[in-house]
C-alpha positions as CSV (number, residue, x, y, z in Angstrom):
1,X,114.1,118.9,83.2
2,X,111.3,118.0,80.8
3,X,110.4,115.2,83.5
4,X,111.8,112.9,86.1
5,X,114.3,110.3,85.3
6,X,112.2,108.2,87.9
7,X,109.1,108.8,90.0
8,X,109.3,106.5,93.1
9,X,106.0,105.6,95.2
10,X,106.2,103.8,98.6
11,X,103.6,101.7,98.4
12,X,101.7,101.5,102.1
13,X,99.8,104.2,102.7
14,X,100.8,105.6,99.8
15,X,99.4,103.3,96.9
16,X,97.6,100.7,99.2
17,X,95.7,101.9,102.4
18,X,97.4,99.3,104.5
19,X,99.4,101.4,107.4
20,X,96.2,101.5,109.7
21,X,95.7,97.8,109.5
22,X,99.4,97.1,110.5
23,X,98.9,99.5,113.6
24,X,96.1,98.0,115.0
25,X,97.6,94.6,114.7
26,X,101.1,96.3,116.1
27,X,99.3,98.3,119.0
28,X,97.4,95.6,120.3
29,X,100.5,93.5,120.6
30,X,102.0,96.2,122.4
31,X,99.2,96.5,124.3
32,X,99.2,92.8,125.5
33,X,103.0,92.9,126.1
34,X,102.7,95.6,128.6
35,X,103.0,98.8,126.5
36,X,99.2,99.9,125.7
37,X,99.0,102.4,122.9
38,X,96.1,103.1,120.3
39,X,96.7,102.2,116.9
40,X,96.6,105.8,115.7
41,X,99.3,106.6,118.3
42,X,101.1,104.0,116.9
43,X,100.8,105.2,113.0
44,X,101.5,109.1,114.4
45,X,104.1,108.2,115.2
46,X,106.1,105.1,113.7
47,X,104.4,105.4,110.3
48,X,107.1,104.3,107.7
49,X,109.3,101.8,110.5
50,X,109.9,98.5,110.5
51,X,108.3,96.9,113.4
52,X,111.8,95.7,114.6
53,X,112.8,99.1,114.9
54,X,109.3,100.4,116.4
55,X,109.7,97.9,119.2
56,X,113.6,98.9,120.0
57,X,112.3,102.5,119.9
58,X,109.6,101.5,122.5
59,X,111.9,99.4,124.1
60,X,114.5,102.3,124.7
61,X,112.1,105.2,125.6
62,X,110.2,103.2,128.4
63,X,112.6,100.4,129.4
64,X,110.1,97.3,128.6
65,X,111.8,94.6,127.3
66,X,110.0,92.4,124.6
67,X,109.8,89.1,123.5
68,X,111.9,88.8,119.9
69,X,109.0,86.0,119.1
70,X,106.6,89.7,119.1
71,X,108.5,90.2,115.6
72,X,107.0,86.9,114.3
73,X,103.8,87.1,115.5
74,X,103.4,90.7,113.9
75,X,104.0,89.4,110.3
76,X,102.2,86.3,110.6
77,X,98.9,88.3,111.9
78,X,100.0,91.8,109.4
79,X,100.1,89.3,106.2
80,X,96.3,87.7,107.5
81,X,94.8,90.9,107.8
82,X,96.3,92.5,104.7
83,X,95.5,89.3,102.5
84,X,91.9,90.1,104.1
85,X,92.0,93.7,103.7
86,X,94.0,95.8,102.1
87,X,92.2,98.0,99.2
88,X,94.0,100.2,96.9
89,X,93.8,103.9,97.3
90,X,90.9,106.0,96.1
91,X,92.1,107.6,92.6
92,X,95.6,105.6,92.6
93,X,95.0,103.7,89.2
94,X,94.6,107.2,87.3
95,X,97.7,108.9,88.8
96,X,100.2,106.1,88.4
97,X,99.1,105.6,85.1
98,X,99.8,109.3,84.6
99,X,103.3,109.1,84.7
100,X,105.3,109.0,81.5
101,X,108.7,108.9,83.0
102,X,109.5,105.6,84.5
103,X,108.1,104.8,87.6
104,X,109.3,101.8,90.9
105,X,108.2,101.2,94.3
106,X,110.5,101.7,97.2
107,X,109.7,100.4,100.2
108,X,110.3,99.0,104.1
109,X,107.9,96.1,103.5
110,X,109.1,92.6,102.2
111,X,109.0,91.4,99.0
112,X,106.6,89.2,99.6
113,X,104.3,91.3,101.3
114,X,104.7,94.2,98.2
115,X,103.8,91.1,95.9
116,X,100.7,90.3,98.0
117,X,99.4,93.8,98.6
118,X,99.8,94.9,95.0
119,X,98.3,91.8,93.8
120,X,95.4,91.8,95.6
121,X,94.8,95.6,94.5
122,X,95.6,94.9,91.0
123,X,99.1,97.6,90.4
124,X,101.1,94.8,90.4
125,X,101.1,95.2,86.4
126,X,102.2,99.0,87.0
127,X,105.2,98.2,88.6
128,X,106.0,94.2,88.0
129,X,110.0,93.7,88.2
130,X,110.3,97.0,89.3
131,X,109.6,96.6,93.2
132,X,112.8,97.5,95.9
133,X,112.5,96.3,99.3
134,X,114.9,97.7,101.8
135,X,115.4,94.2,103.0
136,X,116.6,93.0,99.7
137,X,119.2,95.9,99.0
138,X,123.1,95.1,99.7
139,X,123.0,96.9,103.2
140,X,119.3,95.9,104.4
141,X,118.7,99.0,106.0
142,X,115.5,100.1,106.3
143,X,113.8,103.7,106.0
144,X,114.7,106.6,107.6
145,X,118.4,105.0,105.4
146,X,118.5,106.4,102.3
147,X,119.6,103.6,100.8
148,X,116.6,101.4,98.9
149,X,116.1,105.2,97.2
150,X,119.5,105.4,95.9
151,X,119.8,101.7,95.0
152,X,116.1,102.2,92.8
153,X,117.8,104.6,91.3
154,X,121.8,102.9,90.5
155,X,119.5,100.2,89.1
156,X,117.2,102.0,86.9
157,X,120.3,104.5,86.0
158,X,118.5,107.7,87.1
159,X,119.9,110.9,88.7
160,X,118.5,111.2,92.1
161,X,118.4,114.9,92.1
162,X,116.1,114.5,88.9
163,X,114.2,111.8,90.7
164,X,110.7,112.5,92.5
165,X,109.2,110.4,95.6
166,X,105.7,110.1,97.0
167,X,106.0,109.6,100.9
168,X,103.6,109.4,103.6
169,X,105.6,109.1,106.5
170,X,108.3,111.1,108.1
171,X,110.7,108.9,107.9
172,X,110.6,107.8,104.4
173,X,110.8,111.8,103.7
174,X,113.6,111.9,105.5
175,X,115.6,108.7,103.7
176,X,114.5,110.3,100.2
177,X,116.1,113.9,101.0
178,X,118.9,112.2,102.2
179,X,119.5,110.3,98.9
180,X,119.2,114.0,97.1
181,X,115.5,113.6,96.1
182,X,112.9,115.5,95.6
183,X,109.5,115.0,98.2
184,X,105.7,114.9,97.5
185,X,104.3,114.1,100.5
186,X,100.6,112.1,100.9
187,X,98.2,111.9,103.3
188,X,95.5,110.4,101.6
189,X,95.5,107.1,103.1
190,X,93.0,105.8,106.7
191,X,96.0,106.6,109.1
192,X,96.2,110.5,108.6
193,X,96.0,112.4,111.1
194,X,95.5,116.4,112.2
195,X,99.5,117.9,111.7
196,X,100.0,115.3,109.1
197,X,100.8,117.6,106.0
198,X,103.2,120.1,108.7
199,X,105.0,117.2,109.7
200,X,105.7,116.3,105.7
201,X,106.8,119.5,105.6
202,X,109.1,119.8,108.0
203,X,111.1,116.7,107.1
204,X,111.7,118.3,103.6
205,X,108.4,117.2,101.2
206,X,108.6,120.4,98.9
207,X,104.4,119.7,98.6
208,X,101.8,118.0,100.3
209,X,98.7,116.2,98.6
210,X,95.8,114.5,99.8
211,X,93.8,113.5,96.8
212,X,96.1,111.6,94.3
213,X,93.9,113.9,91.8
214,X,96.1,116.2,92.4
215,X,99.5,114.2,92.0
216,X,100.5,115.1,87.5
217,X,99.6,118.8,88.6
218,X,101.9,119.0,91.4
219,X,104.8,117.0,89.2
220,X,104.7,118.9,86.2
221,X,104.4,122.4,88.5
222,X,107.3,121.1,90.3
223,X,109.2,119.8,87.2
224,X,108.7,124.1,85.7
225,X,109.7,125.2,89.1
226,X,113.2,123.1,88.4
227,X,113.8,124.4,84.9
228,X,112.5,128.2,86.0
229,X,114.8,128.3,89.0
């Protein structure tokens, strides 16, 4: 293929630097509700989830039961900090604007949220009426689901095997390979941690880049790699 039908970013940790700030609201939540766990455990780990489905994962391996209000209380204080905090990653501006083929977000966040986060770090323009939330598709389900991928891509009429993804977390690897799309994994962003790239790896990113200076090289070596194989 001269290049992608699509190039799909998630956008926390991947465009904005917004996953640590989440876990340290998330883990000290946890903590106070009787399951204490640092917020870099916390983005190890969960990176990518919902919170719903971090807490019934907690909630099924060590048999606490929490308070459905925790839900609430997690969004309320996540949207506060983010409003407060959130920056754009270093080099993102460049990379997106790099890409000649057309270009969305898919993420686990809301709508709202993506709105907020990309307006505050100005790549709202890059991607304006082109923004998927999981919440918003027909099923709702989230990441590790492959479905806001392959609903991004019935919209925008691409081929998901011709359709490239930029994923930080495990499990949003793991929902684009299952919608037959090809992985660049990231870990660029303030939650990475030591086994980060390995971890990419292993959930099927075919590459692994830290600096998002590094992003059109990869692409167009991956898109020759395609048409060479």
């Amino acid at each position: 293929m001269t290049q992608p039908d699509l190039v799909i970013f998630d956008c926390d940790g991947v465009l904005v630097d917004s996953e640590i700030i989440a876990a340290r609201v998330e883990a000290d939540l946890l903590t106070a509700a009787g399951f204490p766990i640092e917020a870099e455990e916390l983005a190890e780990l969960y990176a990518g989830l919902t919170f719903k489905d971090i807490l019934l994962k907690i909630e099924e391996q060590s048999q606490i039961p929490f308070q459905a209000t925790l839900i609430d209380q997690a969004e309320k204080l996540v949207d506060q900090r983010l409003a407060a905090e959130v920056r754009a990653i270093d080099g993102v501006y460049e990379a997106v604007a790099s890409v000649t083929a057309p270009r969305c977000i898919c993420s686990n966040s809301s709508s709202e949220r993506l709105e907020m986060t990309l307006g505050k770090t100005r790549l709202l323009p890059f991607f304006s009426g082109r923004i998927f939330s999981s919440l918003d598709t027909p099923s709702k389900k989230p990441k590790p689901s492959p479905d806001v991928f392959l609903h991004a891509a019935t919209t925008l009429g691409a081929d998901p095997a011709r359709t490239f993804v930029v994923e930080d977390s495990v499990h949003g690897v793991a929902g684009a390979r299952a919608a037959g799309m090809r992985v660049v994994g990231f870990t660029g962003a303030s939650h990475s941690y030591p086994g980060h790239a390995d971890a990419l790896t292993e959930a099927g990113a075919e590459t692994v880049i830290r600096r998002w200076a590094d992003f059109a090289g990869v692409v167009a070596a991956l898109t020759e790699w395609s048409e060479d194989a």
